[in-house]
PyMOL CGO cylinders between C-alpha atoms (Angstrom):
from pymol import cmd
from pymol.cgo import CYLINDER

trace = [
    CYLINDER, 62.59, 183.36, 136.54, 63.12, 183.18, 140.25, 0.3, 1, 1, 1, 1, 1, 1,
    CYLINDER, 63.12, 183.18, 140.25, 63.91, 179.54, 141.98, 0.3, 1, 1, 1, 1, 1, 1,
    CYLINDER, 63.91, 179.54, 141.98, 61.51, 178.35, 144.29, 0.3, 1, 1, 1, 1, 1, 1,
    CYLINDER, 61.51, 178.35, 144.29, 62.81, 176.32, 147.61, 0.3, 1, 1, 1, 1, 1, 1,
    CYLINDER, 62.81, 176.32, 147.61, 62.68, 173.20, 146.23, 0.3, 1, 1, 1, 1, 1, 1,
    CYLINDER, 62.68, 173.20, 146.23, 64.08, 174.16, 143.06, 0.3, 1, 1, 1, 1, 1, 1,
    CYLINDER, 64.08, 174.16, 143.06, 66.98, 175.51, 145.10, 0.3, 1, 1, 1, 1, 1, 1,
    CYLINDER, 66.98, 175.51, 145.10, 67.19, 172.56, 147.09, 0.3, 1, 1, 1, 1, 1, 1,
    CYLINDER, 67.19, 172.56, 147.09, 67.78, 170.44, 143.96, 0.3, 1, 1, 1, 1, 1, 1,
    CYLINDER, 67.78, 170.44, 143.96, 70.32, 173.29, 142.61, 0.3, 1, 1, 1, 1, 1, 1,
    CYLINDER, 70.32, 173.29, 142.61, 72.51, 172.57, 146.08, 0.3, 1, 1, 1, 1, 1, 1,
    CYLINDER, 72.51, 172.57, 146.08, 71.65, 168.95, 145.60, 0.3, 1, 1, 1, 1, 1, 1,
    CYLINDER, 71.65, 168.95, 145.60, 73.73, 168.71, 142.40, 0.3, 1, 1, 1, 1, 1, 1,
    CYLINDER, 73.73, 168.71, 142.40, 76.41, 170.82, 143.65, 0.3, 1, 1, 1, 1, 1, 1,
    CYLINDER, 76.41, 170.82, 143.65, 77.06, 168.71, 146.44, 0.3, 1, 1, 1, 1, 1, 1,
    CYLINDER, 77.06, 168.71, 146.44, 76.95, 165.72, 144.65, 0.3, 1, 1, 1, 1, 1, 1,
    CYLINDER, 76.95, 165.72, 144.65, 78.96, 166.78, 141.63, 0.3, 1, 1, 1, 1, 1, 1,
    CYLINDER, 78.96, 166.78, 141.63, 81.72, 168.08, 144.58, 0.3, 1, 1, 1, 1, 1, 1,
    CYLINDER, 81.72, 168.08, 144.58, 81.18, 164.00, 146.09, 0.3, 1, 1, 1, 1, 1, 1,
    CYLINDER, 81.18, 164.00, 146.09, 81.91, 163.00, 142.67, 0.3, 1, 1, 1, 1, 1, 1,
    CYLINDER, 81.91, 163.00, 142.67, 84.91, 165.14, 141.75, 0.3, 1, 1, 1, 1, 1, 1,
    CYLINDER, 84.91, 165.14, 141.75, 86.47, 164.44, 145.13, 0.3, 1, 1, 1, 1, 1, 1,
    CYLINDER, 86.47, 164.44, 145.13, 86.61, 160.68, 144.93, 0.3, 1, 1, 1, 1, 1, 1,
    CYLINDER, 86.61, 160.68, 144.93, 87.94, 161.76, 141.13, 0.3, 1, 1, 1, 1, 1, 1,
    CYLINDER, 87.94, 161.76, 141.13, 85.33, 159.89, 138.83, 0.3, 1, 1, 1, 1, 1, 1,
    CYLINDER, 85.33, 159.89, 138.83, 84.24, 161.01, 135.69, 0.3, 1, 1, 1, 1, 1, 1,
    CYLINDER, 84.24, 161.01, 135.69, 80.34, 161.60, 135.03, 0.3, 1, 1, 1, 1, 1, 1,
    CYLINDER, 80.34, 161.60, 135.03, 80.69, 158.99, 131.95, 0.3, 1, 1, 1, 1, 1, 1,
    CYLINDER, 80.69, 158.99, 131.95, 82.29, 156.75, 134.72, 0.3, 1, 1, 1, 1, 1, 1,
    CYLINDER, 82.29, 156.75, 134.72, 79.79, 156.82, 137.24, 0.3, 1, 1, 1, 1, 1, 1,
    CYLINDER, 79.79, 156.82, 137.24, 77.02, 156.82, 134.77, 0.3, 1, 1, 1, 1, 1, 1,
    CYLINDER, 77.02, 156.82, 134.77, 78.42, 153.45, 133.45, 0.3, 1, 1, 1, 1, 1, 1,
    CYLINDER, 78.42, 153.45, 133.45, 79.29, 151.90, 137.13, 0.3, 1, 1, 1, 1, 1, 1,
    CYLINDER, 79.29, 151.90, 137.13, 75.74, 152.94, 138.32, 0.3, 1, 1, 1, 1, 1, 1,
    CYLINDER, 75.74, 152.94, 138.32, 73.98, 152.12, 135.37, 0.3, 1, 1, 1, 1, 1, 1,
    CYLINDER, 73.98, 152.12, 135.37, 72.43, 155.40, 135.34, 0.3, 1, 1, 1, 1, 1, 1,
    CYLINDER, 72.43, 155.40, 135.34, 72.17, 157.19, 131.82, 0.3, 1, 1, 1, 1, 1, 1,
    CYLINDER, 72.17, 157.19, 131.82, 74.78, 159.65, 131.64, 0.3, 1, 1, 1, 1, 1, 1,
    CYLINDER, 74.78, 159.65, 131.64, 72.06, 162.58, 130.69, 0.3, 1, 1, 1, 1, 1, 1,
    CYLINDER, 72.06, 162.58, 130.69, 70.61, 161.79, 134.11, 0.3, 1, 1, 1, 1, 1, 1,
    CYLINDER, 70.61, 161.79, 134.11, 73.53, 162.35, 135.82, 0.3, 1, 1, 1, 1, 1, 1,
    CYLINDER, 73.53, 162.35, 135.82, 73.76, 165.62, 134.24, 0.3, 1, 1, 1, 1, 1, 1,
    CYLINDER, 73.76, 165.62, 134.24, 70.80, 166.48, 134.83, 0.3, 1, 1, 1, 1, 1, 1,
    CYLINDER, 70.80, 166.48, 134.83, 71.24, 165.73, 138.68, 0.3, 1, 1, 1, 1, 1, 1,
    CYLINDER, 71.24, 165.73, 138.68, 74.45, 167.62, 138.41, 0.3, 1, 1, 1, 1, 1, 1,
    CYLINDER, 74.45, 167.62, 138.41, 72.62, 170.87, 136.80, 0.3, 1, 1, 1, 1, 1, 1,
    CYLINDER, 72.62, 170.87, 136.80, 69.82, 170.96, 139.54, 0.3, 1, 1, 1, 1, 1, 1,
    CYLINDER, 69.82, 170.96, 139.54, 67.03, 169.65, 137.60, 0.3, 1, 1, 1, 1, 1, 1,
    CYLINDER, 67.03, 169.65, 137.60, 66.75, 166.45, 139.60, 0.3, 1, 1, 1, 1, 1, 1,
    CYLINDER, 66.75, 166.45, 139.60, 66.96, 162.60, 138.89, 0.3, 1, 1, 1, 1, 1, 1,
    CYLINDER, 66.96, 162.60, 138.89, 63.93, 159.72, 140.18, 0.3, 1, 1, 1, 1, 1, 1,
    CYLINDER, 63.93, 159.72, 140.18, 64.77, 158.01, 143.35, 0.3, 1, 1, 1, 1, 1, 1,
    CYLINDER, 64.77, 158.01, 143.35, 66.30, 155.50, 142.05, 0.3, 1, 1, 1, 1, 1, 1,
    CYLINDER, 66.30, 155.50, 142.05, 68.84, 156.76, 139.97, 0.3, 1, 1, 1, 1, 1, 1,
    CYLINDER, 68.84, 156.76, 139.97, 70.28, 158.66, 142.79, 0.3, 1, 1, 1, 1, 1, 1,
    CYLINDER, 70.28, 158.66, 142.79, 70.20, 155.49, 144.67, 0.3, 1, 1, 1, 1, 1, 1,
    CYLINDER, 70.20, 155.49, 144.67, 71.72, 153.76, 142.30, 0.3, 1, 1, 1, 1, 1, 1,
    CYLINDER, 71.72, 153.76, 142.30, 74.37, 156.69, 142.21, 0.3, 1, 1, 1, 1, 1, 1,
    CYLINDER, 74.37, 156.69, 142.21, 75.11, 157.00, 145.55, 0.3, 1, 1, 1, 1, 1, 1,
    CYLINDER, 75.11, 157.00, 145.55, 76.49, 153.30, 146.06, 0.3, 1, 1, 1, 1, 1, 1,
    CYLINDER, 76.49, 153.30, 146.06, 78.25, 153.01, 143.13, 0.3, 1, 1, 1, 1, 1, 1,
    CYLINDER, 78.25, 153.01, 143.13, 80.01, 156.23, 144.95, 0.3, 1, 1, 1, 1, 1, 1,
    CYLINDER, 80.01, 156.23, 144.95, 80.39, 154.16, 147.78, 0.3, 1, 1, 1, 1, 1, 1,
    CYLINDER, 80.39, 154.16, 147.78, 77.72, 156.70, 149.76, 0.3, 1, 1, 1, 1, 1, 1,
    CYLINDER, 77.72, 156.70, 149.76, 74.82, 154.62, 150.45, 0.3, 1, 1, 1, 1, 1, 1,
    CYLINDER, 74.82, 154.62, 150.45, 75.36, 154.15, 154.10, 0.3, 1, 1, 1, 1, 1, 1,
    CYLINDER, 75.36, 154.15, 154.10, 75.32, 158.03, 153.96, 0.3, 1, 1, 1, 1, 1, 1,
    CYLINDER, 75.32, 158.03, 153.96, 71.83, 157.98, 153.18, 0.3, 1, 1, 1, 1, 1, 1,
    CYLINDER, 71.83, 157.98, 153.18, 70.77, 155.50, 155.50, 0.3, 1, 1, 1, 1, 1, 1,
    CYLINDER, 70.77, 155.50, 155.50, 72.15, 157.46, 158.27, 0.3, 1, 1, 1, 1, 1, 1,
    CYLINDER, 72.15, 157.46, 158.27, 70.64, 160.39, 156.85, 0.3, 1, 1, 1, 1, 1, 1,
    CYLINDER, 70.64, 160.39, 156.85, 67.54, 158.86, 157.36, 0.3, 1, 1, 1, 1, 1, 1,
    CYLINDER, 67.54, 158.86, 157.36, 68.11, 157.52, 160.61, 0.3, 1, 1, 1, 1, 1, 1,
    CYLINDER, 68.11, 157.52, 160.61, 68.88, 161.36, 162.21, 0.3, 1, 1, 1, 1, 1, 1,
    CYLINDER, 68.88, 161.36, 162.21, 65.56, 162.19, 160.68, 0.3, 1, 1, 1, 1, 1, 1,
    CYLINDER, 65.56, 162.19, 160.68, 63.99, 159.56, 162.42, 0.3, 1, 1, 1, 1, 1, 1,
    CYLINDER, 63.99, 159.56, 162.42, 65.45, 160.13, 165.67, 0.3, 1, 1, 1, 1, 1, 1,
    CYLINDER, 65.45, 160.13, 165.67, 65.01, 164.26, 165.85, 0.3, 1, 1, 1, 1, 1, 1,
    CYLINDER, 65.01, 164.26, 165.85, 61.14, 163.60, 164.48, 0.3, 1, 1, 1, 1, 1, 1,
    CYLINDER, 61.14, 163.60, 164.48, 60.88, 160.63, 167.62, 0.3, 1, 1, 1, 1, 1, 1,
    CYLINDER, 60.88, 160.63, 167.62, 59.38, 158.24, 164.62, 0.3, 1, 1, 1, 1, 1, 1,
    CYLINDER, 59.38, 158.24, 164.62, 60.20, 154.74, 165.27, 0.3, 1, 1, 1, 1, 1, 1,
    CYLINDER, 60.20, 154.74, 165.27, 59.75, 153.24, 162.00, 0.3, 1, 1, 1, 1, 1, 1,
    CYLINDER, 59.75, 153.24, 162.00, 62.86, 152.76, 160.38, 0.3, 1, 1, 1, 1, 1, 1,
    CYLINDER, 62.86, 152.76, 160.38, 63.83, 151.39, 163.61, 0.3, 1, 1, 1, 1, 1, 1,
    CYLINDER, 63.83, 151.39, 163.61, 61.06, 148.81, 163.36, 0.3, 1, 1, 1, 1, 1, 1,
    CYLINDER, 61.06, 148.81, 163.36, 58.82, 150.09, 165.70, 0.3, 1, 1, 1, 1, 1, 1,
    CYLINDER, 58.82, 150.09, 165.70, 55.23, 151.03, 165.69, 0.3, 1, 1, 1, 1, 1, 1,
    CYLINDER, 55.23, 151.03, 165.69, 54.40, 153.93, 162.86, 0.3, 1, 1, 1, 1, 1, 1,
    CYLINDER, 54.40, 153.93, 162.86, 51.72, 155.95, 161.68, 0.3, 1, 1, 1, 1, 1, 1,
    CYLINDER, 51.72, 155.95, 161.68, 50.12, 154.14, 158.66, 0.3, 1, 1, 1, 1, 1, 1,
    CYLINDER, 50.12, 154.14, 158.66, 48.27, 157.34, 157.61, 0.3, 1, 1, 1, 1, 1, 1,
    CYLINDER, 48.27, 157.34, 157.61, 47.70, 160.95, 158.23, 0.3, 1, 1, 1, 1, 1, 1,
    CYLINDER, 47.70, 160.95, 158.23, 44.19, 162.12, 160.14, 0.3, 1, 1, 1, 1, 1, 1,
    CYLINDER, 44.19, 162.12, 160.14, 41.92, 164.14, 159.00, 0.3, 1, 1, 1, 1, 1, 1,
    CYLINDER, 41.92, 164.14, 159.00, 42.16, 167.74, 159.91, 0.3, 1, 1, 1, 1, 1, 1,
    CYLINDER, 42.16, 167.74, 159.91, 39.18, 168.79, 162.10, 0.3, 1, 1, 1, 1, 1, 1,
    CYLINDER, 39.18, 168.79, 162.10, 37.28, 171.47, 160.75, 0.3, 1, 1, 1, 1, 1, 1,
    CYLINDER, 37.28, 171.47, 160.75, 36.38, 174.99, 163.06, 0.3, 1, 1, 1, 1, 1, 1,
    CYLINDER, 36.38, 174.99, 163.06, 32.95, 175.19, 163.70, 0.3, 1, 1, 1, 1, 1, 1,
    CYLINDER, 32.95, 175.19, 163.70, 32.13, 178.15, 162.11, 0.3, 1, 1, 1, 1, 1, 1,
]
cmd.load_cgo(trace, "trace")
């Protein structure tokens, strides 16, 4: 079976998170018990088949990573020239597409 993108993005996800792990030398059954995260979700985040939001949350600061994240978000902000995290004025919704008259 061939990996679509955002399978593959969750594959490299893992990877780099199990490297974060293994370089600040915790164990999975550590983290999963200083997170409060179930240990077979950490695995499975490890494996590249994904955790909910807010296990990785949950994951990342007991890593110590959070601010990571927020920063993360913050580039994303700034390259897109969205305001909102910044607490300005945002889109609340998308528009509709127009249709071509046709």
């Amino acid at each position: 079976m061939e990996s679509t993108e955002p399978q593959k993005v969750l594959e490299q996800l893992g990877d780099h998170f199990r490297r974060l792990r293994l370089a600040r030398n915790v164990s999975q059954e550590t983290l999963a018990n200083e997170s409060g995260v179930g240990l077979s979700t950490l695995k499975r985040l490890e494996n590249g088949r994904g955790c909910n939001l807010m296990a990785l949350v949950q994951l990342l600061e007991a890593l110590g990573c959070l601010n990571d994240l927020e920063s993360f978000f913050a580039r994303l902000s700034a390259s897109d020239g969205h305001t909102a995290l910044a607490g300005g004025d945002a889109r609340k919704r998308a528009s509709n597409r127009r249709r071509q008259p046709g």
